[in-house]
C-alpha positions as CSV (number, residue, x, y, z in Angstrom):
1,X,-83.3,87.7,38.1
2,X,-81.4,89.2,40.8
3,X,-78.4,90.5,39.0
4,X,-80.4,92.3,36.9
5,X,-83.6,93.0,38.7
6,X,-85.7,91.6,36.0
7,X,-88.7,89.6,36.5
8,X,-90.0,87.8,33.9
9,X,-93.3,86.5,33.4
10,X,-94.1,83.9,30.3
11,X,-98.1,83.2,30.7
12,X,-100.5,82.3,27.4
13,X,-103.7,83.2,26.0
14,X,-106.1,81.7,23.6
15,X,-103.9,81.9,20.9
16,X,-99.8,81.3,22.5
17,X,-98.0,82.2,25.1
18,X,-96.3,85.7,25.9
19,X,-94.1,87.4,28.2
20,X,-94.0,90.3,30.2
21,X,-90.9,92.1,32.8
22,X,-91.4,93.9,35.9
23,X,-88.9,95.2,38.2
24,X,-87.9,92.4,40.8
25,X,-87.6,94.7,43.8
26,X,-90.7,97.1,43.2
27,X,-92.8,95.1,40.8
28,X,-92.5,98.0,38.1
29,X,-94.1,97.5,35.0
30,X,-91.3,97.3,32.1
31,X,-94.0,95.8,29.1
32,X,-94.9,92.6,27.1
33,X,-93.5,91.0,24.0
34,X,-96.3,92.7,22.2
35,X,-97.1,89.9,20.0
36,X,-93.5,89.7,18.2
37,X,-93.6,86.0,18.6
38,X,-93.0,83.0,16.4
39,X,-96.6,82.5,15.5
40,X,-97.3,84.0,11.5
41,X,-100.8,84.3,12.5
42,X,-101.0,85.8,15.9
43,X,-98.2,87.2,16.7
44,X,-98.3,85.0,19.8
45,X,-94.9,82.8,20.7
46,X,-95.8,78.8,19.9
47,X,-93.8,77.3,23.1
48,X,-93.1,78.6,26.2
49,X,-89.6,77.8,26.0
50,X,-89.6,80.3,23.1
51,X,-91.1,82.8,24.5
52,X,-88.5,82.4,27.8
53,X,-85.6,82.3,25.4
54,X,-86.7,85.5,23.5
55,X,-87.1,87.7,26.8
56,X,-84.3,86.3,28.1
57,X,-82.1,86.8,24.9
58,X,-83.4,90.6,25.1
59,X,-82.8,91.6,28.7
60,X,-79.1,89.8,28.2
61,X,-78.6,92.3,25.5
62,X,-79.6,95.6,26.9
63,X,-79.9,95.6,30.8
64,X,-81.6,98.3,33.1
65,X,-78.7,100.3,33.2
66,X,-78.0,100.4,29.1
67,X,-81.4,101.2,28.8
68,X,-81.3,104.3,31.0
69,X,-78.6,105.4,29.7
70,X,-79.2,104.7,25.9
71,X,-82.7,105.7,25.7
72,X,-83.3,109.3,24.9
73,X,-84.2,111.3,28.0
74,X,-87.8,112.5,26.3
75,X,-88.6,108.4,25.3
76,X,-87.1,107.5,28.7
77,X,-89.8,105.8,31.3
78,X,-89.8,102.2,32.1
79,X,-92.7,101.0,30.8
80,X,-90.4,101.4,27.4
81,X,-88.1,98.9,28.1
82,X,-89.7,95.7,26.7
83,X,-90.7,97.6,23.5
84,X,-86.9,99.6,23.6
85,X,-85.5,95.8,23.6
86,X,-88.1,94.6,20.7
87,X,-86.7,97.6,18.4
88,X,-83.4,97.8,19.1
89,X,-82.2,94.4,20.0
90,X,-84.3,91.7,18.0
């Protein structure tokens, strides 16, 4: 969390859990999982461990930094990053 400045954020609805990332030291919003989950019906993640393990798999893949600097400038803005990491990383 510190390292990388991420804050993540597993929580659950009606149908499975989800996550979401913010920035740790400004509380920026950087997206959701936007239902890529585990779950064949909604989209949803069927643990939370799974959903942990996905976000944290993503973030360890394409930090802050990578993301500024891959991301074209005219895409760039850091609500992106969460669905930047779902396209490019998954």
């Amino acid at each position: 969390m510190t390292e990388k400045n991420i804050l993540i954020s597993v929580y659950t609805n009606a149908s499975g859990f989800l996550w979401s990332i913010m920035k740790v030291d400004s509380g920026t919003d950087l997206g959701w999982s936007e239902f890529n989950g585990d779950c064949e019906m909604s989209g949803t993640f069927t643990t939370y461990e799974k959903a942990l393990e996905d976000a944290l798999d993503l973030v360890a893949k394409c930090d802050l930094k990578k993301f500024k600097k891959d991301c074209p400038n005219n895409k760039f803005h850091m609500g992106n990053y969460a669905g930047w990491l779902s396209q490019h990383y998954r």
